[in-house]
BARO-803189 format. One line per field, with one value per residue (C-alpha): x, y negated, z; residue in one letter; residue number from 1. Coordinates in steps of 0.02 Angstrom, whole numbers, plus 50000, padded with zeros to 5 digits. Each point is the difference from the previous one (the first is absolute). Last residue first. Layout:
N
X [X_...]
Y [Y_...]
Z [Z_...]
rest [A_...]
nr [NUM_...]
REM end
This chain:
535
X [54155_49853_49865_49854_49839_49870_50002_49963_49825_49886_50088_50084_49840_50002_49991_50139_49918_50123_50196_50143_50140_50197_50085_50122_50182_50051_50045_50145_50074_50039_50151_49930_49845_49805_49877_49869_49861_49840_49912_49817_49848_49839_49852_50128_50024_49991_50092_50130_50050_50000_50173_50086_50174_49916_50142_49912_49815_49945_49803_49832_49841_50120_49900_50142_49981_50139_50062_50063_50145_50007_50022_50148_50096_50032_49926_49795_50042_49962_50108_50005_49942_50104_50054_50171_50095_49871_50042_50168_49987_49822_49994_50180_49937_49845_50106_50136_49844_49919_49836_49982_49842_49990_49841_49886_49862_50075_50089_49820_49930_50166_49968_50166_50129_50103_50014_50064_50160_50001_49998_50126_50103_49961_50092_50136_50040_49993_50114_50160_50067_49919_50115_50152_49946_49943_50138_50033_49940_49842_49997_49844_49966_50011_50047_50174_50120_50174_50065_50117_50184_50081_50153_49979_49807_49958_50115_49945_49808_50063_50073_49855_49889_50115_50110_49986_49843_50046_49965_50081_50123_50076_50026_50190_50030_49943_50116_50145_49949_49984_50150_50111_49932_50046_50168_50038_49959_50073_50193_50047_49955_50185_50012_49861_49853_49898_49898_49936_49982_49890_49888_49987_49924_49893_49914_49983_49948_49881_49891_50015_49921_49842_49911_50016_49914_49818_50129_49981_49808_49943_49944_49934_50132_50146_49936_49982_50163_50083_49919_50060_50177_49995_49941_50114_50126_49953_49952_50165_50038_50096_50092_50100_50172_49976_49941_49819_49972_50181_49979_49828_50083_50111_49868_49924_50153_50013_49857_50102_50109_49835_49928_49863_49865_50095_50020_49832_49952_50125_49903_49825_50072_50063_49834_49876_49951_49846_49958_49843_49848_49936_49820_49953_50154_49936_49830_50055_50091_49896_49865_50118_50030_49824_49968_49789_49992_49983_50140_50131_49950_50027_50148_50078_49923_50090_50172_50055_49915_50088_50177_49969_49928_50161_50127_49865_50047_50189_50004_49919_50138_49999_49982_50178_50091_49967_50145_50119_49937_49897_49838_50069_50032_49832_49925_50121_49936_49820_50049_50090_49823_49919_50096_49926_49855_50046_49999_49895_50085_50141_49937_49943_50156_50099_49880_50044_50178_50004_49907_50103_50163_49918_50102_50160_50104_50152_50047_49859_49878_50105_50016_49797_50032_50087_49892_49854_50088_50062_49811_49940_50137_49983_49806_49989_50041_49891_49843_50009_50070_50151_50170_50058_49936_50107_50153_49988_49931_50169_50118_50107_49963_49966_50125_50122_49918_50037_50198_50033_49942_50083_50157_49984_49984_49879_49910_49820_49949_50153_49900_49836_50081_50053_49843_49905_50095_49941_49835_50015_50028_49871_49875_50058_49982_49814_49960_50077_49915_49833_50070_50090_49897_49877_49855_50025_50103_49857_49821_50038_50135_49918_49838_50118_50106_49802_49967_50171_49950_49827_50054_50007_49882_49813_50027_50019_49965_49946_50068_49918_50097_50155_49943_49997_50190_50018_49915_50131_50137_49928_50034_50141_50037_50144_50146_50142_49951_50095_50135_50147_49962_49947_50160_50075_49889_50072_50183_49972_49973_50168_50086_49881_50064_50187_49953_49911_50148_50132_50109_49897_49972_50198_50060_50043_49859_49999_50188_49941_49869_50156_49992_49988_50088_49904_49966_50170_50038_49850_50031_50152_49942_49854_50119_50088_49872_49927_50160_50136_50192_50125_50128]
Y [44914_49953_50090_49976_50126_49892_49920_50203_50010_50020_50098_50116_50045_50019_50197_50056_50158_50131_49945_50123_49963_49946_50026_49878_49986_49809_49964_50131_49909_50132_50121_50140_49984_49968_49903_50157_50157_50034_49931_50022_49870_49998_49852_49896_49822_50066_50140_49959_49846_50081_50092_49845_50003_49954_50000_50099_50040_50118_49920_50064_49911_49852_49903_50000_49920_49871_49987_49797_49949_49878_50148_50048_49846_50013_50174_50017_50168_50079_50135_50020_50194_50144_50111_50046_49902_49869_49990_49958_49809_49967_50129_49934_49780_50079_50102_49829_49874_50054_50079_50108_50048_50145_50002_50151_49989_50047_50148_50037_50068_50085_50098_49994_50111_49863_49848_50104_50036_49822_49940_50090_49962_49812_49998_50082_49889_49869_50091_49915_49817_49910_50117_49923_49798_50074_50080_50167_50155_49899_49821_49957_49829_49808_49916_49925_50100_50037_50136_50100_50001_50149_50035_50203_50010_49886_50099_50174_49940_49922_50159_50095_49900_49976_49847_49845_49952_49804_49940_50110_50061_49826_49954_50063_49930_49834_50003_50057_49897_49840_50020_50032_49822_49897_50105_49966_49790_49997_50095_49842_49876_49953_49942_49872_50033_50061_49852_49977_50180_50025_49856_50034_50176_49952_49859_50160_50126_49871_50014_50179_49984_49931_50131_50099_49880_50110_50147_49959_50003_49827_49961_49811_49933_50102_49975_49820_49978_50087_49933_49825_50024_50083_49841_49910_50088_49995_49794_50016_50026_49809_50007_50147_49941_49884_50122_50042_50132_50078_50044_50034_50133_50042_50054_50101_50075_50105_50094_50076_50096_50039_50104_49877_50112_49988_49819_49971_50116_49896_49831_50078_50059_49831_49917_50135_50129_50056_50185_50010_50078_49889_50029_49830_49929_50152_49935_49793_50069_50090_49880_49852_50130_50036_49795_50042_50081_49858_49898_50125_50017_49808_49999_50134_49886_49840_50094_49952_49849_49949_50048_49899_49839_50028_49991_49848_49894_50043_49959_49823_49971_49880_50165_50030_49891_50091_50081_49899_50078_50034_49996_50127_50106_49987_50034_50162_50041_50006_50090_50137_50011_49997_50164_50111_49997_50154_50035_49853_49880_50054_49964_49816_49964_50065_49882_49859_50028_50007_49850_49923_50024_49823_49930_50020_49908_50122_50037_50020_50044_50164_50020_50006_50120_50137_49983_50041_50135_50068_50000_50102_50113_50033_49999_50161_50133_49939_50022_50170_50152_50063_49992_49826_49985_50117_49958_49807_50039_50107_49867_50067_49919_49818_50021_50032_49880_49843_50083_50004_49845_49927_50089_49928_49804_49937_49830_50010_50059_50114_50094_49989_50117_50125_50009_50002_50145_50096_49927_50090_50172_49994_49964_50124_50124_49950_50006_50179_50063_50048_50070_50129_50039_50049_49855_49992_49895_49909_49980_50079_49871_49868_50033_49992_49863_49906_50094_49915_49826_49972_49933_50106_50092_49972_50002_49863_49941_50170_50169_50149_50156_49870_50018_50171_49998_49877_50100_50157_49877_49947_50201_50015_50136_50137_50057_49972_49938_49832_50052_50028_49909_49843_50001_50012_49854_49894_50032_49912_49830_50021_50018_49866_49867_50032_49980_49838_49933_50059_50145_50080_49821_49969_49834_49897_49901_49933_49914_49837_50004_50064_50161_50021_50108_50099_50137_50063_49998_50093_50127_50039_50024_50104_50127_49991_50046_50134_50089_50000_50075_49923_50125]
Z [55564_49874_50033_49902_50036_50029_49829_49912_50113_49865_49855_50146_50029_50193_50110_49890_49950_49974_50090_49943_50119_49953_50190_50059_49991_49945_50171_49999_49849_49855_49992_50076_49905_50088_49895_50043_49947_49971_50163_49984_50012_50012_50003_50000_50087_50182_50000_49874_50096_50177_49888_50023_49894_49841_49870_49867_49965_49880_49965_49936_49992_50034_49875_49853_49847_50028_50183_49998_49915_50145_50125_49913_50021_50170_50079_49991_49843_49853_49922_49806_49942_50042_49857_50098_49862_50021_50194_50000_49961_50069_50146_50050_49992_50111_50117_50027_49979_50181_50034_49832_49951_49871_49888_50010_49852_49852_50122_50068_49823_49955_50150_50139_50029_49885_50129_50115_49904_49911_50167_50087_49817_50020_50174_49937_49888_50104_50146_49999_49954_50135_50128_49902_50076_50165_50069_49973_50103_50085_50056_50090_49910_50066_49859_49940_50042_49957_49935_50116_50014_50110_49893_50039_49997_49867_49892_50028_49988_49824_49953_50051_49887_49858_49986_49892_50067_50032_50165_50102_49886_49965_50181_50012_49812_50050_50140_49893_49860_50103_50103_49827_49923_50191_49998_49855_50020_50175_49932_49888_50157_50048_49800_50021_49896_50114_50058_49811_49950_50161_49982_49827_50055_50149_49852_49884_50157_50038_49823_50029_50159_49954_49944_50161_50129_49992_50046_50190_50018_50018_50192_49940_50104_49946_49829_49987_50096_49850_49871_50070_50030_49824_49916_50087_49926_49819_50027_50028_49783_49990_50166_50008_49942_50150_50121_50059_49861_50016_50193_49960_49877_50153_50122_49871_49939_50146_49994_49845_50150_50101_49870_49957_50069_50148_49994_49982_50132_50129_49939_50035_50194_50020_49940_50115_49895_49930_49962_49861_50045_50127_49949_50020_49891_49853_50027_49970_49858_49915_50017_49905_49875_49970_49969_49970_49851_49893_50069_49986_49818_49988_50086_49871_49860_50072_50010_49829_50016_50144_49941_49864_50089_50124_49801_49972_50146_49999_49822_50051_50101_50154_50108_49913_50102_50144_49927_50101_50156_50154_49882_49896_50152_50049_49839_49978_50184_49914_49854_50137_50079_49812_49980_50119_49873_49902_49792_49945_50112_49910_49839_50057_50065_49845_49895_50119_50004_49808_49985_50167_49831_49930_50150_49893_50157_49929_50191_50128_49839_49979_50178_50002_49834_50091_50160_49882_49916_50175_50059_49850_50031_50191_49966_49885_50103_50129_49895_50004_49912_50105_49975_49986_50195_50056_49929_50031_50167_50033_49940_49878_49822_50062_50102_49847_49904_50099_50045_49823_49959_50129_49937_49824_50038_50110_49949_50061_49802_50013_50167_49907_49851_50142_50090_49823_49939_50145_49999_49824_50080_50123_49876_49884_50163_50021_49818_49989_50151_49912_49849_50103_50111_49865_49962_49812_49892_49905_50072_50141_50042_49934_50100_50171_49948_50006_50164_50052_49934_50084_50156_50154_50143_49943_49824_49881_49807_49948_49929_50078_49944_50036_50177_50002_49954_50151_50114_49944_50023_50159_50070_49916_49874_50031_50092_49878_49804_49989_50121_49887_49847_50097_50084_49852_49933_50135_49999_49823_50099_50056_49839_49951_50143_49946_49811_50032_50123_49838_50017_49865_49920_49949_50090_49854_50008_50182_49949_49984_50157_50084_50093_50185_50083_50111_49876_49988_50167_50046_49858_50076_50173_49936_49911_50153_50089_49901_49993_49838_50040_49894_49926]
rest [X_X_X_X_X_X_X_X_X_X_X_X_X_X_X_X_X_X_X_X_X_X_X_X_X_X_X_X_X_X_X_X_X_X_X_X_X_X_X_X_X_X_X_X_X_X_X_X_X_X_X_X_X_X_X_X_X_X_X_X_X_X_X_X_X_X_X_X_X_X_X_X_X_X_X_X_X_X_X_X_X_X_X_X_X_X_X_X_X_X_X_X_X_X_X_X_X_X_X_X_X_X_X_X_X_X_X_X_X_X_X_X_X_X_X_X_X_X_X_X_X_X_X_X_X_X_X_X_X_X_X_X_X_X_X_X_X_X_X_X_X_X_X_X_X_X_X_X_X_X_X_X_X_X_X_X_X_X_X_X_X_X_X_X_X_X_X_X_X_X_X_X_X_X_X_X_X_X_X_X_X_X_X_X_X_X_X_X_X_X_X_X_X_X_X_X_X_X_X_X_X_X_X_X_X_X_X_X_X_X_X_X_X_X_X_X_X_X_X_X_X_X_X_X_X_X_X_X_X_X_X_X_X_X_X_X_X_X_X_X_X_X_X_X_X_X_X_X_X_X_X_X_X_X_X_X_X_X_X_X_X_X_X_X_X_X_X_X_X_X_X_X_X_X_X_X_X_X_X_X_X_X_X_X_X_X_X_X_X_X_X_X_X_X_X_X_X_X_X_X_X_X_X_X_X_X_X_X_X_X_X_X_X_X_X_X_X_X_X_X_X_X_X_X_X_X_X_X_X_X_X_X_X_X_X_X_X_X_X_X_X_X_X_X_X_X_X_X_X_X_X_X_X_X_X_X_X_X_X_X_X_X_X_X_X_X_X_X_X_X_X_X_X_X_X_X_X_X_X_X_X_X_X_X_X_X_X_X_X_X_X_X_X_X_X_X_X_X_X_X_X_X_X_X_X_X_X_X_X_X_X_X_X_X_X_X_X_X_X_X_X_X_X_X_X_X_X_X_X_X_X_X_X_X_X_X_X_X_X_X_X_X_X_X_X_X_X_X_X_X_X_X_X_X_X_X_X_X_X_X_X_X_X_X_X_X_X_X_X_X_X_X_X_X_X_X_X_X_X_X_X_X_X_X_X_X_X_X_X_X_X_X_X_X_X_X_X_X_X_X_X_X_X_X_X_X_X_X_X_X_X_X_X_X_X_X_X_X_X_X_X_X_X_X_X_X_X_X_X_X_X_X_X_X_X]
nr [535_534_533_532_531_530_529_528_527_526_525_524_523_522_521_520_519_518_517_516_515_514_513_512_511_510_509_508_507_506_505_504_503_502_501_500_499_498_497_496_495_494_493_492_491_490_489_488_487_486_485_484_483_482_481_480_479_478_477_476_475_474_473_472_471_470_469_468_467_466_465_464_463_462_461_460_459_458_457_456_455_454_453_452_451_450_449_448_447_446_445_444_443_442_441_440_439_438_437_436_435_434_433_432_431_430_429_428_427_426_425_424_423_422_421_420_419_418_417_416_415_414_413_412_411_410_409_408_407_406_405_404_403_402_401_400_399_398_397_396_395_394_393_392_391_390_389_388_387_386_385_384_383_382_381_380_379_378_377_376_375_374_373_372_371_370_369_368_367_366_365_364_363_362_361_360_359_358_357_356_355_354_353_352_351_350_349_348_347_346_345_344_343_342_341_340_339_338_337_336_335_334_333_332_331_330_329_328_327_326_325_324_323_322_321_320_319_318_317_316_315_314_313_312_311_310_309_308_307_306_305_304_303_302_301_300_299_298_297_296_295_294_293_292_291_290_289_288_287_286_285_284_283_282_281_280_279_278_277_276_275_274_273_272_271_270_269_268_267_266_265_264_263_262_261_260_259_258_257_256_255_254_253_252_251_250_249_248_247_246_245_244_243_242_241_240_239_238_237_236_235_234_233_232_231_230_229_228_227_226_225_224_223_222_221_220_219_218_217_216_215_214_213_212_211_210_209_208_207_206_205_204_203_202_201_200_199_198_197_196_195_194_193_192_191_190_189_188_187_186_185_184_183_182_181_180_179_178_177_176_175_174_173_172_171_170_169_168_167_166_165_164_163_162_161_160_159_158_157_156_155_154_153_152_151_150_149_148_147_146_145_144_143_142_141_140_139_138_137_136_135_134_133_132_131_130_129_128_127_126_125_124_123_122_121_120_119_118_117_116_115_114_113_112_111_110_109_108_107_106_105_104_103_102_101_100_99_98_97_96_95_94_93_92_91_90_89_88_87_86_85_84_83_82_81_80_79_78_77_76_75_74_73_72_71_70_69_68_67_66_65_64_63_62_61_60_59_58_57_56_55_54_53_52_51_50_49_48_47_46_45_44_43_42_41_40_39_38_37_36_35_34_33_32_31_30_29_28_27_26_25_24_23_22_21_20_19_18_17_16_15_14_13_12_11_10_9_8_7_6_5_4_3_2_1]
REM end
């Protein structure tokens, strides 16, 4: 009887998908062993992954901001575009805000950047196994899992920029230049969701401008697909514009602050790898390999535009992730590469190994980005394989690391609150509103708090301080996230501590006492433009 492992399943698949099949004779091959099939299959591990951890741990800390921003739907906010507050209002308007709900659009995402990986790998002329390989790291590398489980913007950019990659190497070959309307309006969406992408545009410009499709600037398609994307985005720049460029402060504070960790260019390279997985790191280096060959030719402008984001980064001190998006797009090129040097018989064994490497690895890292374990589990784990997340600010780690300790304590938060917040008179209630210094307590008073019968927080943090502090004159005030206690005595006329952030779970800087201030010593009416702080 013959004996089945993983390998040898692998090994047989391998040989069957390396062979390339006649343009004739593409028909007859039956679609669930097809390229699309294969690269579905594998998408599907996707939404079982979603299945399983969807609902672990708990909300966010900027998915609760981003819920409060789609309570305040406008044409920016201080930290992102509009389009996740607009996701936001959908959501609640519609499926509902449970964990759920929240993380399915995030995980489809993921999925169909998936299929995209694999569908751009046939576009650059891999057969079946490329395919394969394209989606496969697309599945399993840890930022790809981590990142397609969370509600934020950067869910959504790895498949917006594979569509737009998908229909650049779409131009490359059919010359249908009326396709830069598509690129443009896909542009212009983007933009709309996160800005990191007009650096990759740019290197897109400089790699068109390096090769044969420069010929499109002589296009008038090409002309109005950018006058699409800028109108698009035009209303976006505009609200930027009237209040003052807010992103363009938040940045310049955040660089002051030194906040973020920057690395030196080897060190930045080394974190992408790792957040690559290290084995689908690899297929970098070989899709620019493929982009600056002769078979690679027509779509370089793809590669060049890569050498360019990434410098742009690594100069401007980008946080590591901010190059995620555009590694599916490589593992497609890495992919073809891969089929196309393998295909010699001696090689058979590279192209199983290269697909088994990734899902081990990726496997290894999956529970410490991905919250597929309980608490204690996880702790277990981390302990015995000794991998840690990576990091990307400068924060006093506590029990986990910082991306599952912003998933515990909100609700708790708003029940400390909600406790307090009860002992008192009806008559001060109406008037007591609950400050929040930072948007992680005010996005948890807003989302848990009406469960608790707490009223909306108000708050000087990001986008709350634009929505300004409604009725409220600071008469009476709960304040959260103020770590100075020489603040209460000199700004309130009296004030108690009732309670505290702290949870076991939570980040050790986020611990700090929640006081009751009476009589702020300023209308809050008067003096509301002093109080910004955008960090």
């Amino acid at each position: 009887m013959e004996h089945f492992t993983a390998s040898s399943v692998l090994i047989r698949m391998n040989a069957d998908l390396s062979q390339a099949t006649p343009r004739s004779e593409r028909g007859k091959v039956p679609f669930f062993v097809s390229g699309v099939a294969i690269v579905v299959y594998i998408a599907l591990v996707r939404i079982v992954l979603y299945g399983i951890a969807a609902p672990n741990y708990g909300y966010f800390r900027d998915e609760l901001y981003y819920l409060a921003c789609g309570e305040h739907p406008a044409w920016g906010y201080v930290d992102q575009p509009p389009l996740i507050g607009w996701m936001a209002w959908f959501l609640e308007h519609t499926f509902g805000t449970s964990l759920w709900a929240l993380r399915l659009l995030p995980a489809l995402a993921g999925t169909a950047t998936i299929v995209l990986a694999g569908l751009l790998a046939r576009e650059l002329g891999g057969r079946r196994w490329a395919m394969f390989l394209a989606s496969l790291a697309a599945l399993m590398a840890p930022i790809s899992l981590a990142l397609s489980h969370l509600f934020t913007m950067n869910a959504f950019d790895p498949l917006l920029w594979m569509a737009i990659a998908y229909l650049i190497v779409r131009i490359a070959k059919s010359g249908h230049e009326s396709l830069w309307i598509a690129v443009g309006a896909l542009a212009g969406i983007t933009i709309l969701n996160k800005y990191g992408v007009v650096f990759w545009l740019s290197g897109v410009a400089v790699g068109m401008c390096l090769t044969p499709l420069r010929q499109s600037f002589r296009s008038r398609w090409f002309w109005l697909g950018s006058g699409l994307a800028a109108v698009i985005a035009l209303p976006n720049f505009v609200w930027q514009w009237q209040h003052q460029f807010p992103f363009v402060q938040l940045m310049h504070n955040i660089r002051q602050s030194g906040r973020d960790i920057a690395l030196a260019p080897l060190p930045y390279l080394a974190a992408q790898a790792q957040m690559l997985g290290f084995v689908a790191a690899l297929l970098v280096p070989l899709a620019l390999l493929f982009f600056f060959s002769k078979q690679g030719r027509p779509f370089r402008a793809l590669g060049w535009a890569y050498i360019v984001f990434l410098a742009e980064m690594m100069f401007l001190h980008g946080k590591m992730y901010y190059l995620a998006p555009v590694y599916p797009i490589l593992f497609a090129a890495g992919a073809v590469w891969t089929e196309r040097v393998t295909a010699r018989k001696l090689w058979i064994w590279a192209k199983p190994a290269l697909a088994l490497a990734i899902v081990v690895v990726g496997g290894v890292y999956a529970p410490t980005i991905l919250p597929v374990l309980s608490v204690p589990a996880f702790l277990a784990y981390e302990h015995k394989m000794g991998i840690e997340q990576q990091k990307f600010e400068h924060q006093k780690q506590g029990v986990l690391p910082q991306l599952y300790a912003d998933m515990f304590g909100w609700d708790e938060i708003a029940q400390r609150v909600a406790t307090y917040y009860h002992t008192l008179s009806p008559e001060e209630q109406r008037k007591t509103a609950i400050f929040a210094n930072n948007y992680g307590d005010g996005g948890a008073i807003d989302f848990f708090g009406p469960k608790y019968g707490l009223p909306k927080s108000i708050g000087n943090h990001q986008s709350y301080w634009i929505w300004g502090p409604r009725e409220y004159t600071g008469e009476s005030l709960i304040v959260l996230g103020e770590g100075r206690e020489s603040n209460m005595q000199t700004k309130c006329a009296s004030y108690t501590v009732v309670g505290n952030t702290n949870h076991p779970l939570s980040r050790p800087d986020e611990w700090l006492p929640i006081y009751h201030c009476r009589g702020f010593k300023w209308n809050l009416q008067d003096i509301w433009a002093q109080t910004k702080r955008w960090n």
